[in-house]
N, C-alpha and C positions, 0 to 999 in steps of 0.2 A: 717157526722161526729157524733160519739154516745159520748155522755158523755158532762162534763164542757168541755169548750175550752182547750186547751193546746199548748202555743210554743210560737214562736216570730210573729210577725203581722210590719212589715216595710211602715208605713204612710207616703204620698207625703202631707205634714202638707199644709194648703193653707194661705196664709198671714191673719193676723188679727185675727186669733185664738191662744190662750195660746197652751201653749202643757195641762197643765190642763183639758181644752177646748176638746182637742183631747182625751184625757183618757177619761172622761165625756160620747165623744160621742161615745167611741168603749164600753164600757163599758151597753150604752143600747145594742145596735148592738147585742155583744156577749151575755147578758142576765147573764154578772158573774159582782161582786164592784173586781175581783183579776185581777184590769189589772193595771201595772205601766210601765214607760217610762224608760228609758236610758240616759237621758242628756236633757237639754231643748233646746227650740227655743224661740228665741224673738216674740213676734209677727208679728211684720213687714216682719221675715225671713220665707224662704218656704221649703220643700224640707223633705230629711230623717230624720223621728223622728222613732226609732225601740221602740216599743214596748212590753212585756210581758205577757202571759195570761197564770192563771194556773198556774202551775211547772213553766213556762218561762217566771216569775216573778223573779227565785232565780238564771238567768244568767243575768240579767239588772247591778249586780252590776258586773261581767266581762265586760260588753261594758262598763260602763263608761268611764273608764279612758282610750278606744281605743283612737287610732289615728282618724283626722276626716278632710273630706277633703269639701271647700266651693270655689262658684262662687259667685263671689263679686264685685259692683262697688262702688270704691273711688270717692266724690267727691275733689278735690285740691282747695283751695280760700278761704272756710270758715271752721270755728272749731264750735262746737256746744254743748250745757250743756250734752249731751246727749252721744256723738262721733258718732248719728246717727242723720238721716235725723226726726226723732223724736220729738229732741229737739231744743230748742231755738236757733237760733245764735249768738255764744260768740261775733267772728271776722270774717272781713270781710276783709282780706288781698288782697283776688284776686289774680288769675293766668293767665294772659294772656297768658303766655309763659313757655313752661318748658325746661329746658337744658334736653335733654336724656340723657348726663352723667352723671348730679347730680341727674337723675329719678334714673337712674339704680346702684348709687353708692348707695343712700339711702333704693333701697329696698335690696340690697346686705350687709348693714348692719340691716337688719332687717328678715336676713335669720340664719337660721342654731340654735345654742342654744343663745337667748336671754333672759334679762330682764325685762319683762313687767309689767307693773302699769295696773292692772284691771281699768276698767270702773269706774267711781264711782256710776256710774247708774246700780247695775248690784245686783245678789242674792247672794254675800258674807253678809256672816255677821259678823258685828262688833258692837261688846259686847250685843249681840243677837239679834240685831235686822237687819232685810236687808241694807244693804248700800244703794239701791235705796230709799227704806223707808225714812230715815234721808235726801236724798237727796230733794226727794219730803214734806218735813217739813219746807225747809230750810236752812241745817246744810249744812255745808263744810266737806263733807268728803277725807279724802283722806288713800287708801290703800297702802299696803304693796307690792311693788314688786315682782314675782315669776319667775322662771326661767320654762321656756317655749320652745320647740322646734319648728321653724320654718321650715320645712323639704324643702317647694316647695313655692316659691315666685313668676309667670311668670304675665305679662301682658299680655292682651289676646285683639289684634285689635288695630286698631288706637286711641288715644288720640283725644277726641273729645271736642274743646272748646265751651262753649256756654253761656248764660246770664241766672243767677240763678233770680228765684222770684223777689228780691229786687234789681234785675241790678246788681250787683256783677260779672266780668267776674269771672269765674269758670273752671277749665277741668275734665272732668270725665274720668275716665279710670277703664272697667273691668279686673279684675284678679282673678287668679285660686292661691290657698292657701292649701297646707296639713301640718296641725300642729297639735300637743300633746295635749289633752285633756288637758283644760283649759286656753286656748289659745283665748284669744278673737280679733274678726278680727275686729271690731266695734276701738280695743285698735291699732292695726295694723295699721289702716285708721287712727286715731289721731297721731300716732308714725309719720307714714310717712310726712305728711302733717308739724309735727313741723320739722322734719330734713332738710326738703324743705321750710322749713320760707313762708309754705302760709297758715298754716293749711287745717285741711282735717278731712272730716268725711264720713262714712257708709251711702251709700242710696240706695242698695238692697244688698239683699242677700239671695243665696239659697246653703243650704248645700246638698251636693251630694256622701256622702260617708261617714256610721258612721263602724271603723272596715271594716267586709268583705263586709255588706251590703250597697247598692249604690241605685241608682235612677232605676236601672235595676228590681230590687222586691218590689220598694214603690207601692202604691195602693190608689188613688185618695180615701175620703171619699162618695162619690157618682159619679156617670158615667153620662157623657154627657146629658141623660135624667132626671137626677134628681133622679135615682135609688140609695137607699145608699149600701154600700157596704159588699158583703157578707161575713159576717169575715171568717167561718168557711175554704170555698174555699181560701180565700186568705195566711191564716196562715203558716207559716213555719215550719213544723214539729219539734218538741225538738231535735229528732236524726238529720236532716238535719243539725237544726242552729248550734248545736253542732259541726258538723264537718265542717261546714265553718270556726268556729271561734277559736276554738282550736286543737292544736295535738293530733292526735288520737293514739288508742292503743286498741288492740282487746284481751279481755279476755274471757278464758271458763267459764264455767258456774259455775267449783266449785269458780272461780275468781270473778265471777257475786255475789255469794253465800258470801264471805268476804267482800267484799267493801259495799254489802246491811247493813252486820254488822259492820261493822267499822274499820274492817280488814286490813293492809297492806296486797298485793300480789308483787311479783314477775313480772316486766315488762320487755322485751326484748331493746335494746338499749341505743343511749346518752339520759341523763336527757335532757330534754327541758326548755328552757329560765323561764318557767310560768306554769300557770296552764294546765292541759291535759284534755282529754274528756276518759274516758272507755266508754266501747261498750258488750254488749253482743252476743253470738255466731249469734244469731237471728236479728242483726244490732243494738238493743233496744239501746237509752242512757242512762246509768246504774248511772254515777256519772262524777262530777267535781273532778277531781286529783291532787293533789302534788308529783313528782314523782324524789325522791334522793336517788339515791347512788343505782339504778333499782330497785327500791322500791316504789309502788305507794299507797299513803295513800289518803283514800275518805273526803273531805271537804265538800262536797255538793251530797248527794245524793239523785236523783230524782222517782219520782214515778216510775211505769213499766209502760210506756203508751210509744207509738211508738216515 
């Protein structure tokens, strides 16, 4: 690969590294400071963290607000300053026993579009400072509700009860999760646990789906041997991620020639829901689109590089 990096780079993030952590270390790798993230990871949490390099820094801010799908285990019995396995234990309710119809009534209320109370341990900020910040000060924070969409709630496996650390009967149960950006499952674990009066908190998690890209294109930071990983080979080409993630639309080259200037063209078809991708006759990804009334105007336009 000749040149700076350029495109998306999809990390299988490993538990106990920040995503920071993760930009930090692709960033010697690649040998460029233009690399940012798409959304964070907890530390604790593992799995897809998509990344930016180059130009494929100026789509990070279309993945964010993707859809994003996680494998998760609740534990049921106790609640925790944290709503993960992190923090301290508030309560210590215990769950010996769970009704499978009050399991499946409560995650059935906590499907489809809900109202969630973030974390208080989490990177909102309130009145500029992080809400985990204040939390770890001392201060009682408490947030603003959002509405959130719960898409896919399943349980996955038998319910496994067992005896927590400090003797606490407890049940853990894993579950698969696809929800709307901003959607914290850490806050999901806490929800559920109250509506089942045993409390419940987060004690793994790995996300497996951010948008198009999945566990399928992540890329371990080093191999089996301790080899770290070579960015260049792994990268996702601009025009690739492009067309995974938005509607595409193929223009000629005097088309090419307007949108590089700032141009509206003439597009064929219905408007689409969001943003589009133009293409040059050559495949190249020419720019990020707004596209009303068959009319495509350029919002983001990218270097010529493949």
């Amino acid at each position: 690969m000749s040149g700076p990096p350029a495109g998306l780079l999809v990390v299988d993030k490993p538990a106990g590294w920040t995503s920071h952590d993760v930009v930090g270390r692709v960033r010697r790798l690649a040998g460029t400071r233009k690399v940012g993230h798409a959304g964070t990871l907890d530390p604790m949490a593992t799995g897809v963290l998509v990344l930016g390099l180059g130009p494929g820094t100026r789509l990070l801010t279309y993945l964010v607000g993707c859809d994003k799908s996680y494998a998760a285990t609740i534990r049921l019995g106790q609640s925790t300053v944290t709503d993960d396995a992190e923090g301290d234990v508030l309560e210590r309710v215990g769950a010996r026993s769970l009704d499978p119809d009050a399991l499946a009534a409560a995650i059935a209320a906590l499907t489809g579009a809900v109202s969630q109370v973030p974390s208080a341990v989490s990177a909102i900020k309130v009145d500029g400072q992080r809400a985990y910040a204040r939390v770890r000060a001392g201060e009682d924070v408490e947030l603003r509700a959002r509405e959130v969409v719960v898409h896919r709630f399943d349980v996955c496996g038998p319910l496994r009860p067992i005896e927590a650390e400090d003797g606490t009967a407890v049940v853990d149960l894993d579950v698969e999760v696809d929800v709307s950006s901003g959607t914290y499952v850490r806050a999901l674990a806490r929800d559920l646990g109250r509506r089942l009066g045993t409390g419940g908190h987060l004690v793994a998690l790995r996300r497996t789906r951010v948008g198009a890209f999945g566990l399928d294109v992540a890329h371990a930071l080093a191999d089996a041997d301790g080899a770290p990983l070579d960015v260049p080979s792994a990268l996702i080409p601009l025009a690739a991620a492009a067309r995974a993630h938005f509607p595409a639309y193929d223009v000629d080259d005097e088309g090419v020639s307007a949108l590089r200037h700032g141009r509206t063209v003439a597009v064929p078809g219905e408007d689409p829901a969001g943003p589009a991708a133009a293409f040059a006759p050559d495949g190249s990804f020419v720019a990020v689109i707004e596209v009303m009334g068959g009319r495509a105007r350029p919002t983001v336009v990218v270097p010529d590089v493949p």
